[in-house]
MITI-91028 format. One record per atom (N, C-alpha, C): residue number from 0; residue in three letters; chain; atom name; x, y, z. Coordinates in steps of 0.05 Angstrom, whole numbers. Layout:
N
+-----+------+------+------+--------+--------+--------+
! pos ! code ! unit ! site !     xx !     yy !     zz !
+-----+------+------+------+--------+--------+--------+
! NUM !  ALA !    A !   CA !      X !      Y !      Z !
...
+-----+------+------+------+--------+--------+--------+
// end
This chain:
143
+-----+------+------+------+--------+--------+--------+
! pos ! code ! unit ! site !     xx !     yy !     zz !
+-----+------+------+------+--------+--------+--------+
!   0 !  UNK !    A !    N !    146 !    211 !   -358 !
!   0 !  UNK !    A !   CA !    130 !    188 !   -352 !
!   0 !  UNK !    A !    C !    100 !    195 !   -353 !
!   1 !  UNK !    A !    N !     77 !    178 !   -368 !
!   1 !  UNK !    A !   CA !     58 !    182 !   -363 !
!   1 !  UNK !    A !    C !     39 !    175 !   -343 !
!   2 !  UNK !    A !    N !     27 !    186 !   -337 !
!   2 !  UNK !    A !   CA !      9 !    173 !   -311 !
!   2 !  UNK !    A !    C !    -19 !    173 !   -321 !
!   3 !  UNK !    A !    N !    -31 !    142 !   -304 !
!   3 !  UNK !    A !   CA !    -56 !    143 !   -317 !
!   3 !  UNK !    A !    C !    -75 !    129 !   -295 !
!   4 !  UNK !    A !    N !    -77 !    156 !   -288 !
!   4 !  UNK !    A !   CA !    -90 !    160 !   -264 !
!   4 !  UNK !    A !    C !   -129 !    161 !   -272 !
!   5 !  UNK !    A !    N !   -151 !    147 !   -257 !
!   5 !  UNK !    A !   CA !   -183 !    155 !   -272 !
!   5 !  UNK !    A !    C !   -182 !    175 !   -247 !
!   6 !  UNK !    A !    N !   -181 !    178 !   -230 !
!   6 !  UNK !    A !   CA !   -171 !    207 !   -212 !
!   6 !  UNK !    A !    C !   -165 !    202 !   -191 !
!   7 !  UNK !    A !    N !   -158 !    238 !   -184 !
!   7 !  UNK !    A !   CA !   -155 !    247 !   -166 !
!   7 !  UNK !    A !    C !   -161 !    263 !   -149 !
!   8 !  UNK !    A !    N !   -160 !    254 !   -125 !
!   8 !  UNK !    A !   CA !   -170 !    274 !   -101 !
!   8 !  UNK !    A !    C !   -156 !    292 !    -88 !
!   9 !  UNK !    A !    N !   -171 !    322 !    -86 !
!   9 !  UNK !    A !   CA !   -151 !    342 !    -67 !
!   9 !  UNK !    A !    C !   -168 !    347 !    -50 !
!  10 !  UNK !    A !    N !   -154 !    341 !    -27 !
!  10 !  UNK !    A !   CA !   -181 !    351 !     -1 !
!  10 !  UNK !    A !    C !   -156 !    368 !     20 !
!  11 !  UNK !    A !    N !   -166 !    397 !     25 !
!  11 !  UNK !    A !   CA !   -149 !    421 !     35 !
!  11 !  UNK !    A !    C !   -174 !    449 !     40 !
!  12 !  UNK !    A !    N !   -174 !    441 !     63 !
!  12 !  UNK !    A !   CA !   -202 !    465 !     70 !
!  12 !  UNK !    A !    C !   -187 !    490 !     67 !
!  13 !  UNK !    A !    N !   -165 !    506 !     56 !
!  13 !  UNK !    A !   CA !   -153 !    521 !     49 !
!  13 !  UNK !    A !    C !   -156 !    517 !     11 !
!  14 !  UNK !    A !    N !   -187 !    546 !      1 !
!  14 !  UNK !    A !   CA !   -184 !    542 !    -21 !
!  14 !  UNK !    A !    C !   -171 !    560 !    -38 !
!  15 !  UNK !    A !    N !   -148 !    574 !    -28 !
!  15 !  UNK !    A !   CA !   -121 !    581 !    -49 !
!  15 !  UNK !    A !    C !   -103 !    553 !    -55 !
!  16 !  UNK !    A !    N !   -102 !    537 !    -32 !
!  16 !  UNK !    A !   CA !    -78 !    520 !    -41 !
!  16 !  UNK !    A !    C !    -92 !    496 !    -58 !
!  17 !  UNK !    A !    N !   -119 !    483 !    -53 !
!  17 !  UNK !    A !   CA !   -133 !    480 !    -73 !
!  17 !  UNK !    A !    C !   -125 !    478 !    -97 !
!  18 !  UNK !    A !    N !   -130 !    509 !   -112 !
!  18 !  UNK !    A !   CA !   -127 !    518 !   -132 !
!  18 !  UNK !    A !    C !    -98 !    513 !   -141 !
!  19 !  UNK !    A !    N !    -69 !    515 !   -119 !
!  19 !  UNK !    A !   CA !    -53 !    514 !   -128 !
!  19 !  UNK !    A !    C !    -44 !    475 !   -134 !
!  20 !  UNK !    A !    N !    -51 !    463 !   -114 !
!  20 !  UNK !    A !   CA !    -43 !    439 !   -124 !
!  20 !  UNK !    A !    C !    -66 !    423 !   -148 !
!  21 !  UNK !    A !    N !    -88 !    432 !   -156 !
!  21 !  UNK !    A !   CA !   -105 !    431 !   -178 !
!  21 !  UNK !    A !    C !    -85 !    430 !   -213 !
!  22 !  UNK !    A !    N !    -73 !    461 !   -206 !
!  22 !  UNK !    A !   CA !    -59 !    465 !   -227 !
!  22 !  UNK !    A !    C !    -35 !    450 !   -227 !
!  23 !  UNK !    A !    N !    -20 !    444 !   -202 !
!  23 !  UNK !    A !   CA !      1 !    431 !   -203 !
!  23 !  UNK !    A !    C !     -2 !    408 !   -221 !
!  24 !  UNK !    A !    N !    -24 !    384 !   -214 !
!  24 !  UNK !    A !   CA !    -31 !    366 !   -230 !
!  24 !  UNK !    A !    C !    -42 !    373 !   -253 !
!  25 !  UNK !    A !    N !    -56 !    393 !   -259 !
!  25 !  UNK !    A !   CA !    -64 !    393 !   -281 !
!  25 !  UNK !    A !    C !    -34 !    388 !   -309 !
!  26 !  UNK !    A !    N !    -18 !    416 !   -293 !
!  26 !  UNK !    A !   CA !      5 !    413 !   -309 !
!  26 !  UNK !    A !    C !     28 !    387 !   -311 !
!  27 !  UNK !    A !    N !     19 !    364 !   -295 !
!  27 !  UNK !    A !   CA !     34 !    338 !   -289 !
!  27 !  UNK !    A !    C !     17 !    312 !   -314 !
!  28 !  UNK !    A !    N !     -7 !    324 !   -330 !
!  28 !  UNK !    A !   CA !    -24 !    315 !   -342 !
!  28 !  UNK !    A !    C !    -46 !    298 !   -327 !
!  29 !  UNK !    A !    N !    -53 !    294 !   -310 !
!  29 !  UNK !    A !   CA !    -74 !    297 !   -291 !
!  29 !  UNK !    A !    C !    -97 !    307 !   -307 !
!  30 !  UNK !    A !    N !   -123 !    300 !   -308 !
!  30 !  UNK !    A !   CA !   -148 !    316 !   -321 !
!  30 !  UNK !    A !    C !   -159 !    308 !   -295 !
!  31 !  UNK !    A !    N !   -174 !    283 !   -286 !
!  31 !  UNK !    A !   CA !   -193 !    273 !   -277 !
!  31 !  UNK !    A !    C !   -191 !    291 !   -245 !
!  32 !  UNK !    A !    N !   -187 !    310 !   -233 !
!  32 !  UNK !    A !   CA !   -186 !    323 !   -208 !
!  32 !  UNK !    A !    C !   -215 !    329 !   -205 !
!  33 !  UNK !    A !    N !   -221 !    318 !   -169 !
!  33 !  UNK !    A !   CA !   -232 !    324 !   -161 !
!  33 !  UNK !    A !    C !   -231 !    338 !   -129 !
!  34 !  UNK !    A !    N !   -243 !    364 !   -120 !
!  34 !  UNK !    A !   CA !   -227 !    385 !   -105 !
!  34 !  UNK !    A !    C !   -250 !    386 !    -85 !
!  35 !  UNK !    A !    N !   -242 !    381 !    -50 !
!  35 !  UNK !    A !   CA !   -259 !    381 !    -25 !
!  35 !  UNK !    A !    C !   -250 !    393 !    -16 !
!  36 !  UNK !    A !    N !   -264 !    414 !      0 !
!  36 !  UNK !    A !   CA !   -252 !    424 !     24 !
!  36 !  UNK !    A !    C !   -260 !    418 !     44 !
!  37 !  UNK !    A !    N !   -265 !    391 !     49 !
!  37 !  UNK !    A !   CA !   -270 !    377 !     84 !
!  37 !  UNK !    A !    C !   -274 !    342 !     79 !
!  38 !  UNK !    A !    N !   -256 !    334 !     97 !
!  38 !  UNK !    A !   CA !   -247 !    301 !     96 !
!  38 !  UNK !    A !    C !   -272 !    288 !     96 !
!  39 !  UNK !    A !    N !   -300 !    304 !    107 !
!  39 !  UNK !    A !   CA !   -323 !    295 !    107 !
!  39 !  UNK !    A !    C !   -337 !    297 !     78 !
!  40 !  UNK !    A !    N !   -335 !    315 !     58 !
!  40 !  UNK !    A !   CA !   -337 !    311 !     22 !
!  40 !  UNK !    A !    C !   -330 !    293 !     15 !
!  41 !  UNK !    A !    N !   -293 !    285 !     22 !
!  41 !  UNK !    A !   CA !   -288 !    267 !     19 !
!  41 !  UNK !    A !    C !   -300 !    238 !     12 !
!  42 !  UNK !    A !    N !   -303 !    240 !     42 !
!  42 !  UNK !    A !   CA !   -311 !    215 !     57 !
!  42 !  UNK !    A !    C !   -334 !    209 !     34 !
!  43 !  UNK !    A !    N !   -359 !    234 !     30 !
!  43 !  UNK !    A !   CA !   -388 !    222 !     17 !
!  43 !  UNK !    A !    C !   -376 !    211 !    -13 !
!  44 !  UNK !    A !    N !   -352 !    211 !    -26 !
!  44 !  UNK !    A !   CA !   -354 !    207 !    -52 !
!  44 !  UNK !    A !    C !   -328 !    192 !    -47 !
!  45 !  UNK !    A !    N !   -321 !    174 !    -39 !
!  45 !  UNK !    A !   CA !   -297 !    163 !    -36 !
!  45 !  UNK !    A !    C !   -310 !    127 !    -56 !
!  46 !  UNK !    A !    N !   -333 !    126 !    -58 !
!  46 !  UNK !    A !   CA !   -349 !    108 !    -69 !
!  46 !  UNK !    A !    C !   -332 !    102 !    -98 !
!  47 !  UNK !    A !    N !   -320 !    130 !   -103 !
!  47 !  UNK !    A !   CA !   -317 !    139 !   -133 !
!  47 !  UNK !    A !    C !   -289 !    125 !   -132 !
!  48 !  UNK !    A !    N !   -277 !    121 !   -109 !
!  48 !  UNK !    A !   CA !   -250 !    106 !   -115 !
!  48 !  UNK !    A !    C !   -228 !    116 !   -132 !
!  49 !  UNK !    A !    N !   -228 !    132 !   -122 !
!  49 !  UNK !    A !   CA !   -195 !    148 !   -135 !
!  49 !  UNK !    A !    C !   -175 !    136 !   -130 !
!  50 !  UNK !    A !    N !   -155 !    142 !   -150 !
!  50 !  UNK !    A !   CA !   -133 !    127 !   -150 !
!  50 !  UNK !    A !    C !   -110 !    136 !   -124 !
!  51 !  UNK !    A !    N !   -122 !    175 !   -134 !
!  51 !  UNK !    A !   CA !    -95 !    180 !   -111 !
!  51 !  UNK !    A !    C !   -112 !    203 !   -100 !
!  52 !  UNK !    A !    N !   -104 !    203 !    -70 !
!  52 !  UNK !    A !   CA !   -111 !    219 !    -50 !
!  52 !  UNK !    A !    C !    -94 !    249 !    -47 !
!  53 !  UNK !    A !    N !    -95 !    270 !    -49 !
!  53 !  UNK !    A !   CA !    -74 !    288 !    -43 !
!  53 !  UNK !    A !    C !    -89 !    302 !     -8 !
!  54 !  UNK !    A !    N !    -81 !    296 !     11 !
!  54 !  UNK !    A !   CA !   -101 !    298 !     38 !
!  54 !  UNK !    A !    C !    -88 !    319 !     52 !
!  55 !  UNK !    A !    N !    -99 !    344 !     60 !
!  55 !  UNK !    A !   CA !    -84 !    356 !     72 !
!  55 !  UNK !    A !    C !    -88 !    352 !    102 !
!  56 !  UNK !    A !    N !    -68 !    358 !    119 !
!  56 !  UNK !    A !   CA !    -62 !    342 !    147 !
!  56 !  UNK !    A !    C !    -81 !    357 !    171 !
!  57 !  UNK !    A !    N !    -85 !    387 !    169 !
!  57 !  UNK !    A !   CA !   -100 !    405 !    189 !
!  57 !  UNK !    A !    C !   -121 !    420 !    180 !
!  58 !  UNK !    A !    N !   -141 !    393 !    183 !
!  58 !  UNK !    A !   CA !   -171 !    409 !    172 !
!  58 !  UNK !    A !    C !   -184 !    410 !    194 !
!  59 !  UNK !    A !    N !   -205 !    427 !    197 !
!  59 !  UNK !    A !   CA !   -229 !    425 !    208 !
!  59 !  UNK !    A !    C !   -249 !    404 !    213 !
!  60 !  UNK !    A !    N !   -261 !    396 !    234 !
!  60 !  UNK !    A !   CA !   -281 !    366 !    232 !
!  60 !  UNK !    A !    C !   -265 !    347 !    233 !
!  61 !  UNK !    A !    N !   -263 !    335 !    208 !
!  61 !  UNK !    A !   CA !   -242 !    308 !    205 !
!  61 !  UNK !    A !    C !   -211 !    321 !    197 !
!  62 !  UNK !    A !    N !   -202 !    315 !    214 !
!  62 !  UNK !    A !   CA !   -166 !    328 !    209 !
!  62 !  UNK !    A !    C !   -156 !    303 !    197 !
!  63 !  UNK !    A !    N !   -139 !    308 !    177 !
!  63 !  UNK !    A !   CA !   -120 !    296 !    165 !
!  63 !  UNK !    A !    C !   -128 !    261 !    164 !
!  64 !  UNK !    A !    N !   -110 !    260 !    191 !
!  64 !  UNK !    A !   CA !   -106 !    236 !    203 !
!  64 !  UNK !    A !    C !   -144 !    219 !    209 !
!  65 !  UNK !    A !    N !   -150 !    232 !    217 !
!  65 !  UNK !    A !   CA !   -178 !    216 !    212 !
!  65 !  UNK !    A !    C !   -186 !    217 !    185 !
!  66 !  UNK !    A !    N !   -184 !    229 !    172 !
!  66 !  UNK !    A !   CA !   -201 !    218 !    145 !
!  66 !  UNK !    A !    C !   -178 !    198 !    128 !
!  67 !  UNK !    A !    N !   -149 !    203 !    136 !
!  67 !  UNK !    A !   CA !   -132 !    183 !    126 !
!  67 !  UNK !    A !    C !   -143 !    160 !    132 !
!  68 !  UNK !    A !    N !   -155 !    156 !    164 !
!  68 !  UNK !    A !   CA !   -158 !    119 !    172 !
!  68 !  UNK !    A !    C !   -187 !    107 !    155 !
!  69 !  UNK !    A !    N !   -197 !    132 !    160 !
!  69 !  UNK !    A !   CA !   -226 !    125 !    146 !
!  69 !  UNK !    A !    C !   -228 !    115 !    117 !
!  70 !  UNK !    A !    N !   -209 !    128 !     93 !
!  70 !  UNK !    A !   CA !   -206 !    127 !     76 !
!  70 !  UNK !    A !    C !   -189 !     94 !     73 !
!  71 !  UNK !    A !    N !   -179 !     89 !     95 !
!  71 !  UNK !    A !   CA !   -163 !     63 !     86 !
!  71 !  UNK !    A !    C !   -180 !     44 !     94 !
!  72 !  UNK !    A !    N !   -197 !     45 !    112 !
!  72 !  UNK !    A !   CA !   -216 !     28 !    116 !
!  72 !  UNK !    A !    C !   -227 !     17 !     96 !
!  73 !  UNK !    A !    N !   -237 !     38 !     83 !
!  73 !  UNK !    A !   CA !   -255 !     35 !     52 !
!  73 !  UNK !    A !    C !   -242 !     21 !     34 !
!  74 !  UNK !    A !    N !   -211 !     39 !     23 !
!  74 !  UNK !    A !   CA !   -200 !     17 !      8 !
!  74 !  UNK !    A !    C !   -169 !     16 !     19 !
!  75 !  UNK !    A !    N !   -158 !     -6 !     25 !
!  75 !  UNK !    A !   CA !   -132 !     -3 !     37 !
!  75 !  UNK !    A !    C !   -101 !      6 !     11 !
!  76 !  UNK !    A !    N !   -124 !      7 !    -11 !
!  76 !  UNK !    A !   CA !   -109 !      2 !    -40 !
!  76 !  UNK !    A !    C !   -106 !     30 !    -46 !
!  77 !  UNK !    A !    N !   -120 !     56 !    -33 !
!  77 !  UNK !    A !   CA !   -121 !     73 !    -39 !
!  77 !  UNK !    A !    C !    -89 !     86 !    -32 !
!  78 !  UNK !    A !    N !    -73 !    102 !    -50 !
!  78 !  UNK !    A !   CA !    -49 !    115 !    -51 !
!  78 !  UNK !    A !    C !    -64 !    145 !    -35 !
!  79 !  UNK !    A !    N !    -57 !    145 !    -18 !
!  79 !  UNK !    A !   CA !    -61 !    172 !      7 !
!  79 !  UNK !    A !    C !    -33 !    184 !      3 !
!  80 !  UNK !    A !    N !    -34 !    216 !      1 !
!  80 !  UNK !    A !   CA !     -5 !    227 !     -7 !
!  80 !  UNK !    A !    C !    -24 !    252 !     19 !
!  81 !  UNK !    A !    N !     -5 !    247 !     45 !
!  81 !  UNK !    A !   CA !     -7 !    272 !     69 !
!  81 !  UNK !    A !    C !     -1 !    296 !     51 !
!  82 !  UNK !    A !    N !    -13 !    319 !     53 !
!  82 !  UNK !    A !   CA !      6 !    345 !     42 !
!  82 !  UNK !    A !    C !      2 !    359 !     73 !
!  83 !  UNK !    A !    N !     28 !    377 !     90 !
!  83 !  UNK !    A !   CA !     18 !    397 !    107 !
!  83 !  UNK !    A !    C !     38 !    412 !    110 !
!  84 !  UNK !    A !    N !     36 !    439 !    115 !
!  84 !  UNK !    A !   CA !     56 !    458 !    126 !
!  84 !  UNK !    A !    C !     71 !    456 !    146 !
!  85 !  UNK !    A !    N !     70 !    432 !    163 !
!  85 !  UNK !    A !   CA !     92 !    422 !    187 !
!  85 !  UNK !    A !    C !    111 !    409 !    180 !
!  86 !  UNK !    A !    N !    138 !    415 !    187 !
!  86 !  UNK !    A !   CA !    154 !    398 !    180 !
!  86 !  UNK !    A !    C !    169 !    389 !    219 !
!  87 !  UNK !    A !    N !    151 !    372 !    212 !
!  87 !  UNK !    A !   CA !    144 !    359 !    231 !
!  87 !  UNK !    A !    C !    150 !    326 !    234 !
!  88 !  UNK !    A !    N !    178 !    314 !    239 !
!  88 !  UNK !    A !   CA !    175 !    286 !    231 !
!  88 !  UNK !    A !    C !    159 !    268 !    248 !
!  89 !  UNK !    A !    N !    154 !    274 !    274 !
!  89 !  UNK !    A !   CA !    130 !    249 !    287 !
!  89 !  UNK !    A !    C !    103 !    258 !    269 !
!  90 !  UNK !    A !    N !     95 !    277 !    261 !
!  90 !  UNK !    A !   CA !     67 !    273 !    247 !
!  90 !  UNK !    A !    C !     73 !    250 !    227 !
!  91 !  UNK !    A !    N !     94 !    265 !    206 !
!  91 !  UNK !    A !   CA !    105 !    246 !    177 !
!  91 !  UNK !    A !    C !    106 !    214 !    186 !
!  92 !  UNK !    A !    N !    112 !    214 !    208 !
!  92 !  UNK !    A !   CA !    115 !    179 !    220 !
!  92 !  UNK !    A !    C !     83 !    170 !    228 !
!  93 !  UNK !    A !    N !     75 !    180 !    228 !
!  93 !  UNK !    A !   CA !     49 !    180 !    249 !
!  93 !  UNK !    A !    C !     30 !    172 !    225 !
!  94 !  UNK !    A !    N !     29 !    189 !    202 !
!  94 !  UNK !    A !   CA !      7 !    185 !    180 !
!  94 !  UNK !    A !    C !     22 !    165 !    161 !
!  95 !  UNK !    A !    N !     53 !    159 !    162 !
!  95 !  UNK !    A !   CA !     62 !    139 !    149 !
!  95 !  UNK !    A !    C !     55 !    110 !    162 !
!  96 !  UNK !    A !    N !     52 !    113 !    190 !
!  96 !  UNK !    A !   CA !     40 !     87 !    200 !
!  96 !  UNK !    A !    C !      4 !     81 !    188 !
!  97 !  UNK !    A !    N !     -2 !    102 !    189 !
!  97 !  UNK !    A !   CA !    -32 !     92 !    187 !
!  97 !  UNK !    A !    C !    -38 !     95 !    164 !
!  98 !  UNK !    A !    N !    -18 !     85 !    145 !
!  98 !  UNK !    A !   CA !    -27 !     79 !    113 !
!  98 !  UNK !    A !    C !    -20 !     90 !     90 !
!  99 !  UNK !    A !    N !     -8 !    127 !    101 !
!  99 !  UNK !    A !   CA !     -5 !    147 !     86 !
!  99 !  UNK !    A !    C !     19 !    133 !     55 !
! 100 !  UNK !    A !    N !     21 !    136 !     38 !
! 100 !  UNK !    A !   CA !     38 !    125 !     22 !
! 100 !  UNK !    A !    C !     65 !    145 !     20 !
! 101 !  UNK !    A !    N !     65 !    173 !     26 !
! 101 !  UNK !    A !   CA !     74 !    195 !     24 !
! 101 !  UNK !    A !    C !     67 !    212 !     48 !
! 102 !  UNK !    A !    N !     83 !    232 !     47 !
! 102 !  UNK !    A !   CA !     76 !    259 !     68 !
! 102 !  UNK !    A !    C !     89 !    279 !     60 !
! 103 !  UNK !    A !    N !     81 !    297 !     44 !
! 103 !  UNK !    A !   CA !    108 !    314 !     26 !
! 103 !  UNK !    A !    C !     96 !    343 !     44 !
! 104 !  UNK !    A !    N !    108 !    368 !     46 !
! 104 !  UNK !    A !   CA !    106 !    389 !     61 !
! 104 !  UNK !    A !    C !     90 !    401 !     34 !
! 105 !  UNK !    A !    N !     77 !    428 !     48 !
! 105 !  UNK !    A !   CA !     75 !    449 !     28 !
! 105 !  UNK !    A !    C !    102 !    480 !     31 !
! 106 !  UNK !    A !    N !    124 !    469 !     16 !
! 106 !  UNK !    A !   CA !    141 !    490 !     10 !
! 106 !  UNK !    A !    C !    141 !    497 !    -12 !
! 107 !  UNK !    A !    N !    169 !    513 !    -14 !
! 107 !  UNK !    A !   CA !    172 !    523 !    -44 !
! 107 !  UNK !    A !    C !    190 !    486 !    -66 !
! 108 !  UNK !    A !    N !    183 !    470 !    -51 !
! 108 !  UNK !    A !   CA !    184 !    440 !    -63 !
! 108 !  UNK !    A !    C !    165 !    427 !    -78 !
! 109 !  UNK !    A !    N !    139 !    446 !    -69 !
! 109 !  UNK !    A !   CA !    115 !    425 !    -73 !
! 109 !  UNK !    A !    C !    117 !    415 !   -103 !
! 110 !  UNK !    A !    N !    116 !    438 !   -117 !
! 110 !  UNK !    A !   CA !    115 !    424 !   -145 !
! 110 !  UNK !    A !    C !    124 !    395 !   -154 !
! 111 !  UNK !    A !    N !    152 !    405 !   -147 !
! 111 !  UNK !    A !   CA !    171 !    383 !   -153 !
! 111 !  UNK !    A !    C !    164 !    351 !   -139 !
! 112 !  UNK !    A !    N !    162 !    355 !   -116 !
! 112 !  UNK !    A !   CA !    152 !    335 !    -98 !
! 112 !  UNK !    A !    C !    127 !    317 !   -104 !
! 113 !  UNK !    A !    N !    103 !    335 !   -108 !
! 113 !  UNK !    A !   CA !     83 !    320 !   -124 !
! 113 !  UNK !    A !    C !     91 !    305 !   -158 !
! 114 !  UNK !    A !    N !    107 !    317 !   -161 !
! 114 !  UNK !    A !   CA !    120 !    308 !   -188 !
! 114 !  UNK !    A !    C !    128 !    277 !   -187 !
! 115 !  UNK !    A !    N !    144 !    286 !   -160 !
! 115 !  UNK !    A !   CA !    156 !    252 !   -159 !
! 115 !  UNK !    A !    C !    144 !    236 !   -139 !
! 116 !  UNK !    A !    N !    126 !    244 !   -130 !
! 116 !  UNK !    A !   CA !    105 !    225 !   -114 !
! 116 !  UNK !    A !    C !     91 !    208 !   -132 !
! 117 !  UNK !    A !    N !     79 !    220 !   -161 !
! 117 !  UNK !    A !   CA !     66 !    219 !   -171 !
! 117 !  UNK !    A !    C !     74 !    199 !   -195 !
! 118 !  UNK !    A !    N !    105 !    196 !   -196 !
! 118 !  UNK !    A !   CA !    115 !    181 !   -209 !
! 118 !  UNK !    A !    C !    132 !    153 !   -198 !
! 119 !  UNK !    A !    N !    130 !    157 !   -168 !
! 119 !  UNK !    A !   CA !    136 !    131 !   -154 !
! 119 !  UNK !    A !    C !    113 !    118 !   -154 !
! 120 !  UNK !    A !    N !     82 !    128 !   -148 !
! 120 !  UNK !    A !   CA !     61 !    108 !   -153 !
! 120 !  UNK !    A !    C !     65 !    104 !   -176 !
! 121 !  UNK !    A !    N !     57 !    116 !   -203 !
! 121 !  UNK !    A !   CA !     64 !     98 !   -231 !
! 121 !  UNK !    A !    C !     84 !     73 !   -233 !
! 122 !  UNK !    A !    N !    111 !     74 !   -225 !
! 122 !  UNK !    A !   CA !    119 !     54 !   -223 !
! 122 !  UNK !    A !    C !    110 !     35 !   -204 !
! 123 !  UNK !    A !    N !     99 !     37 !   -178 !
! 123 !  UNK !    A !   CA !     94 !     14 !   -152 !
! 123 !  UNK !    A !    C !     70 !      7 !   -171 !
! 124 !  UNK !    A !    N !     43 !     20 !   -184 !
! 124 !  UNK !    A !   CA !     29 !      9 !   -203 !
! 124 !  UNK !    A !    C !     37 !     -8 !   -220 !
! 125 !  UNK !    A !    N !     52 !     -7 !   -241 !
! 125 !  UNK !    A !   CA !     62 !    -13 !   -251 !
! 125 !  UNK !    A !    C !     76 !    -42 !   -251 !
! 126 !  UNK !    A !    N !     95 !    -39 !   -223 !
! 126 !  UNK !    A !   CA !    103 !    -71 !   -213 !
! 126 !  UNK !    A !    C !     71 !    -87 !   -205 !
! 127 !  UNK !    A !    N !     56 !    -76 !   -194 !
! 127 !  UNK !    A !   CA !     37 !    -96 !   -186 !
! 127 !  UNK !    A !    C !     18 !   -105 !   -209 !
! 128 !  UNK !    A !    N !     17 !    -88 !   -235 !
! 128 !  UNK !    A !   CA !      5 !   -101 !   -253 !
! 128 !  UNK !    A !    C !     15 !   -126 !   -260 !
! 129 !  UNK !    A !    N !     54 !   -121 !   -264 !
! 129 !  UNK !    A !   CA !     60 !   -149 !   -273 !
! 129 !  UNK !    A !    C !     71 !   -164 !   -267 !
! 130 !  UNK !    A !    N !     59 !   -158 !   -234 !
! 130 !  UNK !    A !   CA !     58 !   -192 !   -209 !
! 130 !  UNK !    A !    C !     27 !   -199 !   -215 !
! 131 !  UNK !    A !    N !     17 !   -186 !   -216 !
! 131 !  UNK !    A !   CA !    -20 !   -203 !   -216 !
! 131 !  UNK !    A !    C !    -24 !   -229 !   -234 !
! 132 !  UNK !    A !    N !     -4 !   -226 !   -262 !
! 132 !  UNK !    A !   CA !    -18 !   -246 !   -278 !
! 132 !  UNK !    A !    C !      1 !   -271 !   -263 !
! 133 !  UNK !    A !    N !     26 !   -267 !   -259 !
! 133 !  UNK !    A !   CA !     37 !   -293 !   -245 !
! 133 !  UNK !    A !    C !     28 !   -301 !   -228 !
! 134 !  UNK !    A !    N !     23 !   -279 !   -202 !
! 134 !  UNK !    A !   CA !      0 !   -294 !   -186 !
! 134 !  UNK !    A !    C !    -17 !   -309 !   -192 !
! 135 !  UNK !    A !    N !    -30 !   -303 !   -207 !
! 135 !  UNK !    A !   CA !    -59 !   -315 !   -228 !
! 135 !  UNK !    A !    C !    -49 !   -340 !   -232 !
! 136 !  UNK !    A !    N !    -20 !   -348 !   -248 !
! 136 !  UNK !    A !   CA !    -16 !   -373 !   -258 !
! 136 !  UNK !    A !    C !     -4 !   -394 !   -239 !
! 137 !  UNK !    A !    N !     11 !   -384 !   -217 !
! 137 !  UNK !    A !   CA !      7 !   -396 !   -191 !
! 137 !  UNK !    A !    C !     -9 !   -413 !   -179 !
! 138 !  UNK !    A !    N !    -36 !   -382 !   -178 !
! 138 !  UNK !    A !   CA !    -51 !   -409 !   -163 !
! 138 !  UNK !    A !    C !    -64 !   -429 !   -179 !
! 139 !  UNK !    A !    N !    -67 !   -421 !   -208 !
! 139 !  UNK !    A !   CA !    -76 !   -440 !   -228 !
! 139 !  UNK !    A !    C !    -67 !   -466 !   -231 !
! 140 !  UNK !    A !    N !    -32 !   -461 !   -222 !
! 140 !  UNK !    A !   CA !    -29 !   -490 !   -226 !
! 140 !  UNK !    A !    C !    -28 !   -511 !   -206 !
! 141 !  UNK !    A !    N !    -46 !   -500 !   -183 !
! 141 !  UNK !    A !   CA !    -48 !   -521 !   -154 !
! 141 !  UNK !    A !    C !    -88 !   -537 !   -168 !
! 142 !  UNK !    A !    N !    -95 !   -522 !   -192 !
! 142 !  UNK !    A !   CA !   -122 !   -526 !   -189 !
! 142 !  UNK !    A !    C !   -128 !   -544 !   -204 !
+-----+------+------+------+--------+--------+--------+
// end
C-alpha cells in the first residue's frame, strides 16, 4: 500500500531510537520525516501540520501525554501514534482517550506495528476523502 503522507513527525528525547524509527519509515517509503527530541520542538513547528505524529510517551518537560493534548488542541485532525516502552494498559487507555489514534510499544514488534499503523491511517484517510464530496452534495442540495 502506498502512503502519502507531506510528513512526518518523530518526537523521542532518546536519540538512538530516533534514528531507529527514522529508518523504520524511511524503509515504509516515508521521505518527508521530521525528528525532535522534546514535545516542546514539537510544539514550535506543529504550524507545519503533519500528517502523522510518532510521540514518544516519557519525555522530559512535556511528557507524552501533554504534548499529545496540546497537539490536539491545534489540530484535532492530527493522527498521534503513542510509541513507549510500557506495556502498560491504563497508560494505552489514558492517551487513547485524549486523542491518541494508536499506542504501539517499543519491542522487538515495532517495525511491524508501525507498518500497520501506518496503513490503517491510509485507509481511515482514504474513507474520509470519499465521504467529503457527498457531504459536499448534501448540503448543496438544502441550498
Amino acid at each position: 500500500m502506498q502512503h502519502h503522507f507531506k510528513s512526518v513527525f518523530v518526537v523521542d528525547d532518546d536519540r538512538f531510537h530516533l534514528e531507529i524509527m527514522k529508518q523504520i519509515l524511511s524503509e515504509a517509503g516515508i521521505n518527508n520525516i521530521t525528528c525532535f527530541e522534546s514535545g516542546v520542538d514539537c510544539l514550535d513547528r506543529i504550524h507545519q501540520k503533519p500528517d502523522v505524529i510518532f510521540l514518544d510517551h516519557q519525555m522530559d518537560i512535556y511528557t507524552g501525554q501533554v504534548t499529545l493534548r496540546k497537539i490536539k488542541r491545534y489540530n484535532p485532525n492530527t493522527f498521534v501514534v503513542m510509541v513507549s516502552a510500557q506495556e502498560n494498559i491504563d497508560t494505552a487507555v489514558e492517551t487513547l482517550k485524549h486523542g491518541a489514534f494508536d499506542y504501539i510499544q517499543k519491542n522487538e514488534n515495532l517495525e511491524s506495528n508501525i507498518k500497520n499503523v501506518l496503513v490503517k491511517i491510509t485507509e481511515i484517510r482514504e474513507l474520509l476523502k470519499e465521504r467529503k464530496p457527498s457531504l459536499l452534495k448534501s448540503i448543496f442540495k438544502f441550498i
